[in-house]
C-alpha positions in Angstrom: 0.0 0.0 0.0 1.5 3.9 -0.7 1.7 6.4 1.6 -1.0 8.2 0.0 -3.3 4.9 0.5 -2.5 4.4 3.7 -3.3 7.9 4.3 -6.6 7.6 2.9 -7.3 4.4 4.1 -6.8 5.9 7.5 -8.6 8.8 7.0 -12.0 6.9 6.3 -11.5 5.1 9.6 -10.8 8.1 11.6 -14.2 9.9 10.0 -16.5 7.5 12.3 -15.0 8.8 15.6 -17.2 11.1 17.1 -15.4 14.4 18.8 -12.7 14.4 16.5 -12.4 16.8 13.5 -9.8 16.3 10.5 -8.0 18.5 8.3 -5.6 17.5 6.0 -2.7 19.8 4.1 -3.2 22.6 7.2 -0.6 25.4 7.4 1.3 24.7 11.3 2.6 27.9 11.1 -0.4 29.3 13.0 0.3 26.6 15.4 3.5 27.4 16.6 5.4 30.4 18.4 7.7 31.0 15.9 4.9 31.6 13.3 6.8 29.0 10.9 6.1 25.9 9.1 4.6 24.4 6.0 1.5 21.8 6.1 0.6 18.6 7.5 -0.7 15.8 5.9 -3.2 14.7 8.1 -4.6 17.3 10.8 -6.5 16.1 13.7 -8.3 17.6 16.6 -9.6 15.2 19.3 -11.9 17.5 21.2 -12.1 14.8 24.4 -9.7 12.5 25.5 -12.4 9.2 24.5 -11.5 10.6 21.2 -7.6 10.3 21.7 -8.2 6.5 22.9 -10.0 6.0 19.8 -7.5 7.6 17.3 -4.0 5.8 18.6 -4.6 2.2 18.1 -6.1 3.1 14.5 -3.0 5.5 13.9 -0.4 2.8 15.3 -2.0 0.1 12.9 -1.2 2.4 10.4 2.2 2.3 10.9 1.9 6.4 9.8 4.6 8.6 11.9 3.0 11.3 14.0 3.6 13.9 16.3 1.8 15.5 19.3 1.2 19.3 19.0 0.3 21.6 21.8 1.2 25.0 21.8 3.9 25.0 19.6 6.2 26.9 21.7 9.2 24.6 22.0 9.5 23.8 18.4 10.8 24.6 14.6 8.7 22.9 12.1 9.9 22.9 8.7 9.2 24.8 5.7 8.3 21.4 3.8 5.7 20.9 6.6 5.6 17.5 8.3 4.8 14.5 6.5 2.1 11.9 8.9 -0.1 13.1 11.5 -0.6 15.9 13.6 -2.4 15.1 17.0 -3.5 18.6 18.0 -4.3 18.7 21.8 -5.9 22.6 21.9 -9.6 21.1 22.9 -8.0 19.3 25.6 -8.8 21.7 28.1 -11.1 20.6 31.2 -9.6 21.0 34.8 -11.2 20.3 37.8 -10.1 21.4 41.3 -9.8 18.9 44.3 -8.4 20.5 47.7 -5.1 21.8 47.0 -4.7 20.1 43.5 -5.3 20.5 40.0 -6.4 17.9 37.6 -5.7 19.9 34.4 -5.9 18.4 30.8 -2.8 19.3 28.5 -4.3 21.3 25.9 -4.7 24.0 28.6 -2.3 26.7 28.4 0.3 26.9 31.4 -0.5 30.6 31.9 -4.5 30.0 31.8 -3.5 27.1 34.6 -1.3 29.6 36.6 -4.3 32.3 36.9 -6.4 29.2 37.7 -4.4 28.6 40.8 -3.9 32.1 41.6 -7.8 32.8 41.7 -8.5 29.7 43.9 -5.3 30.8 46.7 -3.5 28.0 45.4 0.6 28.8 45.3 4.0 26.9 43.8 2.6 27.6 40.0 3.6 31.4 39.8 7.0 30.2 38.0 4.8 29.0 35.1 2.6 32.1 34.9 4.7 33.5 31.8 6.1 30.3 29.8 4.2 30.0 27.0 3.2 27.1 25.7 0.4 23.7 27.1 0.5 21.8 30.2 1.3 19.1 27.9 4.7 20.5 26.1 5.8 21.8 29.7 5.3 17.9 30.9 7.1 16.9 27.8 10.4 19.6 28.2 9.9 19.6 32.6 9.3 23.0 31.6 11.1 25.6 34.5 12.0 29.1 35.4 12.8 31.2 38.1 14.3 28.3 40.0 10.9 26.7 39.5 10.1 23.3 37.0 6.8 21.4 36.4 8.4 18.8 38.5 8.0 20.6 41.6 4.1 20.6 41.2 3.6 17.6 39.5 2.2 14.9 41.4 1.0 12.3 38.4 -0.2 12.2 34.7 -2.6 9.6 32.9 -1.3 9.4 29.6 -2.7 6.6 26.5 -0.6 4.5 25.3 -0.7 3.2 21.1 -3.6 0.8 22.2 -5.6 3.3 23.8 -5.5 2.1 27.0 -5.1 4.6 30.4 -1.3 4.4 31.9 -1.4 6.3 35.8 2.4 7.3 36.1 3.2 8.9 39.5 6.1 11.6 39.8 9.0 9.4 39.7 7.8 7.1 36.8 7.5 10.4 35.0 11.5 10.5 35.2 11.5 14.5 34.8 15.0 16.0 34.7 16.9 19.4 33.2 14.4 20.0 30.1 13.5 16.0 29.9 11.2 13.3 30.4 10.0 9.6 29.9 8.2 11.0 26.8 11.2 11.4 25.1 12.9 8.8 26.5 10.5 6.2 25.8 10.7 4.5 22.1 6.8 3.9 22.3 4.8 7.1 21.9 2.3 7.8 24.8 0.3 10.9 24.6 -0.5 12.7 28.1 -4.0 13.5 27.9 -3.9 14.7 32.0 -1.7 15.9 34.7 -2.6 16.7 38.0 -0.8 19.0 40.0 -0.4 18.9 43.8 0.3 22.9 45.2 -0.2 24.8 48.5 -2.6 27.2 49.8 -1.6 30.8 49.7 -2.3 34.4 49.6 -3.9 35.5 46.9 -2.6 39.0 47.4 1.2 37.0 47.5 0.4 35.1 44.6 -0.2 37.7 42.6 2.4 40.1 43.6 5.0 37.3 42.8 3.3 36.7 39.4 3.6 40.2 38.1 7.2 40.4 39.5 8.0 37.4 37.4 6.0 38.8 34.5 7.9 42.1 34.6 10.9 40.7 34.4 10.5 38.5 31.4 9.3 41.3 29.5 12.7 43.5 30.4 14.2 41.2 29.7 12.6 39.0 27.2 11.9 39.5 23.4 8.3 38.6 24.2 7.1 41.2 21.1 8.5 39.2 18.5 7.5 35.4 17.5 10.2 32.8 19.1 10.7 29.5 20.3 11.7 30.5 23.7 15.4 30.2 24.7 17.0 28.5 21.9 20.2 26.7 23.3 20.1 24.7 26.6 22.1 26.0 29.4 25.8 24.7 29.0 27.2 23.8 32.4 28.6 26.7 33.7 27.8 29.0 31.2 24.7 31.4 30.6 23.9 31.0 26.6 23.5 35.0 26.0 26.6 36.0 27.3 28.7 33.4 24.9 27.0 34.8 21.8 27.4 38.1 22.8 31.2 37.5 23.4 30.9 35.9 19.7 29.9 39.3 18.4 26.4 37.6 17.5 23.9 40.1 19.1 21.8 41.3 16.7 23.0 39.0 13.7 20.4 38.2 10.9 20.2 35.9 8.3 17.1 36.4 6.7 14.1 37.5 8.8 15.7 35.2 11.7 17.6 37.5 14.2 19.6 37.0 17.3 17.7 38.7 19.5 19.1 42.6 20.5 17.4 42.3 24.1 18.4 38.7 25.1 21.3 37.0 22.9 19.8 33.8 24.0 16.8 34.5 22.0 16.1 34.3 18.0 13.3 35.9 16.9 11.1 36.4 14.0 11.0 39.5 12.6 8.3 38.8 10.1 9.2 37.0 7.4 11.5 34.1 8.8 11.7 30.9 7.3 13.1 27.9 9.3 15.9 27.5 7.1 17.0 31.0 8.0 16.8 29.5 11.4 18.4 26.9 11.3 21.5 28.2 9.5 21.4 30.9 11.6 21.7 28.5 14.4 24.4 26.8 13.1 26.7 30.2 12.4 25.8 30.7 16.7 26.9 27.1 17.5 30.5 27.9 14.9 31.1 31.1 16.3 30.7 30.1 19.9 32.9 27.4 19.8 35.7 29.3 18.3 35.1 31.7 21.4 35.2 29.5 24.0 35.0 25.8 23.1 31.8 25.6 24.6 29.6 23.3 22.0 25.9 24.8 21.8 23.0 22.3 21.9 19.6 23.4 20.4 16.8 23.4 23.4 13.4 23.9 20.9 12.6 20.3 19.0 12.9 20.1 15.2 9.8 18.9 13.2 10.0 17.6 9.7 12.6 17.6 7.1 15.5 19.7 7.6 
């Protein structure tokens, strides 16, 4: 059977699950931070999480590759777009409140989940107040900052493995560490459909003060007006990435519309017409440069999608 039959094939399967809508040949640009990235083949949009149990075993029996989209703020996507599926989690987004904890789905956005806790006195989330991106990519990456990470709060997730069944990790299992996690350790691919985070009672008058400090100083600090995939090289052991590309005379540098940021050298940004080769070459003149400097050897923190 060809790809294209396969794709089809799958297609007409998919069409009898209820709560799920399909798209093919969309545009992931929109999708994603950065605001770059050609089409997927096959777009779909479980709106429940009966719907993701439904769509995995069909999609593993198709032997199709796919990946698991969120907010899109970790992440490069090609210019060629990606070729299989695109599980897109956006409708994923009930929560329910028990005691100090919150049983969030991951399509929710970590800043919606942060003013969640803040309104119900719940504190230990104000870290994740300004990170963009879903509960789901910051379970993925152990998103962190300000001396906080997701696996401070987390207490478990329920995630679905490729025959649809329900897998209850706890904490541990979960195996978070600096920007890592079982989910991309694992060679099987399990999609977290739920997390539920374990937090404290507070003041909401504390909360929110410590919130809009945080806030504050991303944005002085942060190129938060342009498109971006967040910091774009992981932090090498005792190093800070800006500083090193400043020292390499990098601040500022464009190829294309991709720019190394002029407010934070750890940043490249978007300035309107970026395509993710300019990025990724870019990238790769940081990575040369650097290493002349200092020997330090860069390593990309945002996730590549599709060709490059």
């Amino acid at each position: 059977m060809t790809y294209n039959s396969t794709i089809n094939s799958l297609t007409n399967k998919l069409a009898k699950i209820n709560s799920l809508q399909i798209a093919e040949h969309k545009i992931l640009a929109k999708y994603a931070s950065f605001k770059i990235g050609g089409p997927a083949d096959l777009f779909l949009t479980p709106e429940n999480i009966t719907a993701v149990r439904k769509i995995l075993p069909l999609i593993a029996e198709s032997k199709l590759p796919y990946f698991v989209l969120g907010k899109g703020s970790n992440l490069i996507i090609s210019d060629l777009g990606y070729r299989g599926i695109i599980i897109y989690t956006g409708k994923l987004n009930n929560y329910q409140i028990k005691e100090n904890s919150i049983i969030a789905e991951t399509g929710l956005e970590l800043k919606d989940i942060a003013e969640i806790a803040y309104q119900n006195s719940l504190t230990g989330l104000e870290f994740a107040g300004g990170i963009p991106g879903s509960l789901g990519g910051a379970l993925y990456m152990n998103a962190g900052a300000y001396g906080g990470e997701m696996k401070d709060v987390i207490q478990s997730a329920e995630l679905v493995d490729e025959t649809g069944e329900a897998q209850n990790l706890k904490l541990q299992q979960l195996k978070l560490s600096y920007r890592n996690s079982l989910l991309q350790q694992q060679e099987k691919n399990w999609l977290a459909v739920k997390v539920t985070l374990q937090l404290k009672t507070g003041k909401k008058t504390a909360i929110k003060t410590k919130m809009e400090d945080l806030q504050q100083r991303r944005w002085s600090k942060q190129p938060l007006e342009f498109p971006s995939a967040g910091s774009i090289f992981k932090r090498p052991a005792g190093y800070y990435t800006g500083p090193l590309i400043e020292k390499a005379g990098l601040k500022g540098f464009q190829i294309g519309g991709a720019q190394v940021s002029k407010k934070h050298a750890g940043f490249i940004i978007n300035t309107g017409s970026a395509t993710a080769a300019d990025v990724i070459n870019l990238i790769n003149k940081i990575k040369q440069e650097v290493y002349k400097i200092s020997g330090v050897q860069l390593e990309i923190e945002p996730r590549l999608l599709g060709e490059f």
